[in-house]
C-alpha positions as CSV (number, residue, x, y, z in Angstrom):
1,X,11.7,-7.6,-8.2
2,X,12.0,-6.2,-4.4
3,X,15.6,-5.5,-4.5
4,X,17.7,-1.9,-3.3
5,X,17.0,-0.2,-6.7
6,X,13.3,-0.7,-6.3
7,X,12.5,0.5,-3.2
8,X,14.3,3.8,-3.8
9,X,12.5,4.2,-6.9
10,X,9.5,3.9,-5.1
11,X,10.3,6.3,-2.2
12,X,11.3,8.9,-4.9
13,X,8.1,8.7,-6.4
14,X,6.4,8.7,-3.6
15,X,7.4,12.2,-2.5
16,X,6.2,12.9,-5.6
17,X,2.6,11.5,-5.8
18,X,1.6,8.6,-3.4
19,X,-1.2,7.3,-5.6
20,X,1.6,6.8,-8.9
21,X,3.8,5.0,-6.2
22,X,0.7,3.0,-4.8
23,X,0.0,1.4,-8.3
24,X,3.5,1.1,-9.1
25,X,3.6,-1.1,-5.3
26,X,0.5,-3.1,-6.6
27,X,1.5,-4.0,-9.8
28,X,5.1,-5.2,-8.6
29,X,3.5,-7.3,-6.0
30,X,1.2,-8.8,-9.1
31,X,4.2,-10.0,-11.2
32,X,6.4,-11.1,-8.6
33,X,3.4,-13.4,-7.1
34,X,3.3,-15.2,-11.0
35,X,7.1,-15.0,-11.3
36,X,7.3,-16.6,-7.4
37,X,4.8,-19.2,-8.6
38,X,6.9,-19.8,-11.7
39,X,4.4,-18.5,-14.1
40,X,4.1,-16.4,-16.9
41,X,1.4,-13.5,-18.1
42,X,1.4,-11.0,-20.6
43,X,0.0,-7.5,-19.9
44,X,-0.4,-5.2,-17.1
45,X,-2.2,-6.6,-13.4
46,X,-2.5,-5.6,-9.8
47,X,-2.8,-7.0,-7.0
48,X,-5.1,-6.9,-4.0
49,X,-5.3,-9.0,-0.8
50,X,-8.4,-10.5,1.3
51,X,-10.7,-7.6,2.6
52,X,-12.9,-8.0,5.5
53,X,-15.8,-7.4,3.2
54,X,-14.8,-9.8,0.5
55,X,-17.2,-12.9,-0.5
56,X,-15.7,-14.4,-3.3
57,X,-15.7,-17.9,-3.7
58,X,-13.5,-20.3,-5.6
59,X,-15.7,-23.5,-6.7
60,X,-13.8,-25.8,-9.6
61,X,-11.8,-23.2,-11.3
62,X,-14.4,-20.2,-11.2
63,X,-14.9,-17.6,-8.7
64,X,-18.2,-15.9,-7.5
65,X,-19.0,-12.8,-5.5
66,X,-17.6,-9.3,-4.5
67,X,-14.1,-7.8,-4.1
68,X,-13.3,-4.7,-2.2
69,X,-10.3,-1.6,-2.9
70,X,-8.9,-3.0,-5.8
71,X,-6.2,-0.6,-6.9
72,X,-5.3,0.2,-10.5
73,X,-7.6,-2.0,-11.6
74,X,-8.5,0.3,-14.8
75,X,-4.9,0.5,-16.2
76,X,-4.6,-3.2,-15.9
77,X,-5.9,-6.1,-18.0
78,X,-5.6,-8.6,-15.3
79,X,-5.2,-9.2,-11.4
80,X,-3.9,-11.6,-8.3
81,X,-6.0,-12.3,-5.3
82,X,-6.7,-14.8,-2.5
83,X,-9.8,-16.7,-2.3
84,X,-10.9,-19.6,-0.3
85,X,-11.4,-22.9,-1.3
86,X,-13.4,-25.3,0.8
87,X,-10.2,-26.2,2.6
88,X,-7.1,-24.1,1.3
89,X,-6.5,-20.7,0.2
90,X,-5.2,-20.1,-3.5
91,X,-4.1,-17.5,-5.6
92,X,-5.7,-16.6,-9.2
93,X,-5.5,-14.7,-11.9
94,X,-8.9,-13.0,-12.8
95,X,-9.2,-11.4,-16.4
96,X,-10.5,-7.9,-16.0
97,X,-13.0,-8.7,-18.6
98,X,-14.9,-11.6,-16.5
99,X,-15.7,-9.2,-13.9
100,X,-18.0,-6.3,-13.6
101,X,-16.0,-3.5,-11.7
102,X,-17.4,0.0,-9.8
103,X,-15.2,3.1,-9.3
104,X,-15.3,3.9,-5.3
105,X,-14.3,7.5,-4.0
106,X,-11.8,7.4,-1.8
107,X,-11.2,11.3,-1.0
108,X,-7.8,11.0,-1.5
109,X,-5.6,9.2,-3.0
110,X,-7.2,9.5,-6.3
111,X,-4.4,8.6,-8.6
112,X,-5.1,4.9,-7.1
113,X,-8.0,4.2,-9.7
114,X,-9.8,2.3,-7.0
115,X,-12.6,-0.2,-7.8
116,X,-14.9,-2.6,-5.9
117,X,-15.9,-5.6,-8.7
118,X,-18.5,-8.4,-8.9
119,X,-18.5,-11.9,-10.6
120,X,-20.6,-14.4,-11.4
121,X,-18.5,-17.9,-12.2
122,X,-15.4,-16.1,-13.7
123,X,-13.3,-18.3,-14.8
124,X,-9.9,-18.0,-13.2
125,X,-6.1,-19.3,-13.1
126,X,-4.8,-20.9,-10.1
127,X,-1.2,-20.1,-9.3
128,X,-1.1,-22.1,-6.2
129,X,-1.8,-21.9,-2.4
130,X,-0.8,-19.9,0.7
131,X,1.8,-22.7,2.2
132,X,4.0,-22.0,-1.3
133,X,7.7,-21.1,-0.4
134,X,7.6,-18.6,-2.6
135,X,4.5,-16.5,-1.0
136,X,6.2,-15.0,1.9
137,X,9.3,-13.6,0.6
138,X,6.3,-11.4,-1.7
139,X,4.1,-10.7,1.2
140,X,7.4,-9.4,3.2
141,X,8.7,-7.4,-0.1
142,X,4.9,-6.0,-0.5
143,X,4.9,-4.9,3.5
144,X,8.1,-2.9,3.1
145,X,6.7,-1.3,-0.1
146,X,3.8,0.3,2.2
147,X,6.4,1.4,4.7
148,X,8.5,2.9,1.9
149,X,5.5,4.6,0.7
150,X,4.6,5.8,4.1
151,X,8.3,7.1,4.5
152,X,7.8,9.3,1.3
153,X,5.0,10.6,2.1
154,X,6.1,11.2,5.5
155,X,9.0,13.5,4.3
156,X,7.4,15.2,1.6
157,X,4.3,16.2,4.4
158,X,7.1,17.4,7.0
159,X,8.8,19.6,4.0
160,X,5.6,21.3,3.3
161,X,4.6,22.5,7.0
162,X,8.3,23.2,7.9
163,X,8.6,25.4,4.7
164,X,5.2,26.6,5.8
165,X,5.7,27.9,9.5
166,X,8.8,29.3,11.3
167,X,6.8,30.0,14.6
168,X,8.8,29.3,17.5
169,X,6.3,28.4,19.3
170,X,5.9,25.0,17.4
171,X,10.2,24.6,16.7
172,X,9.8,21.8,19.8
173,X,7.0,20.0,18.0
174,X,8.3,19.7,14.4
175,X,12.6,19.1,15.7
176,X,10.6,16.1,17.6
177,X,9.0,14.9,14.4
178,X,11.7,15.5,12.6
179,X,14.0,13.2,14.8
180,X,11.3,10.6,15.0
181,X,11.4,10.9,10.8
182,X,15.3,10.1,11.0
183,X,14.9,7.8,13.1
184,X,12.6,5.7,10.9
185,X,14.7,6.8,7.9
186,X,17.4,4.8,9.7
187,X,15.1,1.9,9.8
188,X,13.9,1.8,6.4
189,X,17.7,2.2,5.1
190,X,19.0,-0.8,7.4
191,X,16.2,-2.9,5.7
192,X,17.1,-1.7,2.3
193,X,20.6,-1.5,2.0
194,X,21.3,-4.5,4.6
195,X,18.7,-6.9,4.2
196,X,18.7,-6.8,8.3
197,X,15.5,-8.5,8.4
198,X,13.7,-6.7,11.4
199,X,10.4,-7.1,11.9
200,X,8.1,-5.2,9.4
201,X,5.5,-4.7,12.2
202,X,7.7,-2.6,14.2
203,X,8.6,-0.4,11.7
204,X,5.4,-0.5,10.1
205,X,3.8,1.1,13.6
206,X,6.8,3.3,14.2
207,X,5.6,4.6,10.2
208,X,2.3,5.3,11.2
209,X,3.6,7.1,14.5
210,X,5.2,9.5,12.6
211,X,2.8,10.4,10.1
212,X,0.0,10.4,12.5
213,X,2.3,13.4,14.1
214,X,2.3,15.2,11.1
215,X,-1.5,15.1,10.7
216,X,-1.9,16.6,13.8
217,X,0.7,19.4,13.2
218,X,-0.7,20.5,10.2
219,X,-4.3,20.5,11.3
220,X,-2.8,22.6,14.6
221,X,-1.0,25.0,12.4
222,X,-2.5,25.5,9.3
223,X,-4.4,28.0,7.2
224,X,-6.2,28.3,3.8
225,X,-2.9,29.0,2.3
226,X,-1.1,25.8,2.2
227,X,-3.7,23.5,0.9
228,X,-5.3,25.3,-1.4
229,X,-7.2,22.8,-3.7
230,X,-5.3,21.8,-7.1
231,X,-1.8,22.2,-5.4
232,X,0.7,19.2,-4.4
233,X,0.4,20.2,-1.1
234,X,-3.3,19.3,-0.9
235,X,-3.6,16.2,-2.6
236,X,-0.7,15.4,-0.7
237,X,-3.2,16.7,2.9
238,X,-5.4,14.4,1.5
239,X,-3.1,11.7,1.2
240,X,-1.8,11.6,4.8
241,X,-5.4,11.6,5.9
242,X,-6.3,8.4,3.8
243,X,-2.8,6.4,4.4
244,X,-2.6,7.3,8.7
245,X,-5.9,5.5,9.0
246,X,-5.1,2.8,5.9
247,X,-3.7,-1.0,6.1
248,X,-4.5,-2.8,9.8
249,X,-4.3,-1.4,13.2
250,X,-0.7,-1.6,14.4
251,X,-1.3,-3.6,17.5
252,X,-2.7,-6.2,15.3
253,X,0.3,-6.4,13.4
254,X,3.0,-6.4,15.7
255,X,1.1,-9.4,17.2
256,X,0.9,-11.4,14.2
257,X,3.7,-11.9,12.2
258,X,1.4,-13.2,9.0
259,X,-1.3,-10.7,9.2
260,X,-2.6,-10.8,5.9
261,X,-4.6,-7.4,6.2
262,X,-3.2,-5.9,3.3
């Protein structure tokens, strides 16, 4: 399901609204896990990774515990997550219905219907475990989907304070940015439309580079005029705030090449 067509799908939506493309990430990373497991499920499910705060515990085909930033969770019927077993790690399917889920506020990024969820032996599906061949070609597919995301949001935020300003006082600032934005265009587009299998960490960092720039543009140049509340523009303030500080640090991931933080 990660192929060309997808991924510019997603960054068109993405410049669009970042929470629609968030769920529409999740849920492709859902099916393709049960397709790469060479499973079937009818319906609608998300997916979400091991969080720091996570406790759930897999004991002879039930689960127990808490689960952190579950996205879309309210649109879908089901879901996919990690849990440990006593010695492995394994994914399941969890019905929506066997757990008891809690809306969390994220300020920002409120089109990602996100929920924290508790369980008390719910039973579950097990799809198989972490050394699967068909697991990392997923996780890798999933990564680029955040950096996609991050790219359209990235462009979209640069549009809105370059349409904002002309001050030449700031031209050095933003054509800096803007070349740094090209430049990881380029990236993204070799991965896409050549398959050139780079790194994901390096382009993940180089993502977060940029929009971190951004964020500090705006706050530098902006009034009440741009983000007023209830326009694109400030959801879309609100978005670059949540997604510069979301997913791992970048150090961590460039050092580990199967950093699961996501």
């Amino acid at each position: 399901m990660y192929n060309k067509n997808f991924y510019y799908e997603l960054l068109t939506l993405a410049q669009q609204d970042l929470g629609k493309a968030h769920l529409h990430q999740h849920f492709t990373t859902a099916r393709s896990y049960v397709t790469a497991f060479g499973s079937s499920i009818d319906g609608t499910g998300t997916w979400s990774g091991q969080k720091n705060g996570d406790t759930l515990v897999y004991n002879n085909g039930t689960i127990t515990g808490t689960k952190q930033w579950v996205s879309g969770l309210e649109l879908c019927d089901w879901m996919v997550t990690r849990v440990n077993t006593s010695n492995d790690c394994v994914f399941v399917i969890i019905d929506k219905k066997d757990i008891i889920a809690t809306p969390v506020s994220t300020q920002g990024m409120e089109g990602t219907l996100t929920v924290h969820f508790t369980c008390n032996q719910a039973p579950v599906r097990v799809l198989g475990s972490l050394t699967d061949p068909g697991v990392m070609p997923v996780f890798l597919g999933h990564q680029w989907g955040f950096i996609t995301n991050q790219l359209g949001l990235s462009m979209a935020a640069y549009k809105d304070i370059n349409n904002y300003t002309k001050n030449i006082a700031f031209e050095y600032t933003k054509n800096k940015i803007r070349l740094d934005l090209e430049v990881f265009n380029l990236l993204w587009t070799n991965q896409v439309d050549n398959k050139s299998d780079q790194p994901w960490q390096v382009v993940y960092a180089f993502a977060k580079k940029v929009l971190a720039q951004i964020v500090q543009l705006t706050t530098e140049l902006t009034g009440n005029g741009l983000y007023e509340t209830n326009l694109p523009s400030h959801q879309r303030f609100q978005d670059m705030l949540i997604y510069s500080v979301h997913m791992c640090n970048t150090s961590g991931a460039i050092k580990n090449i199967t950093n699961w933080c996501v």
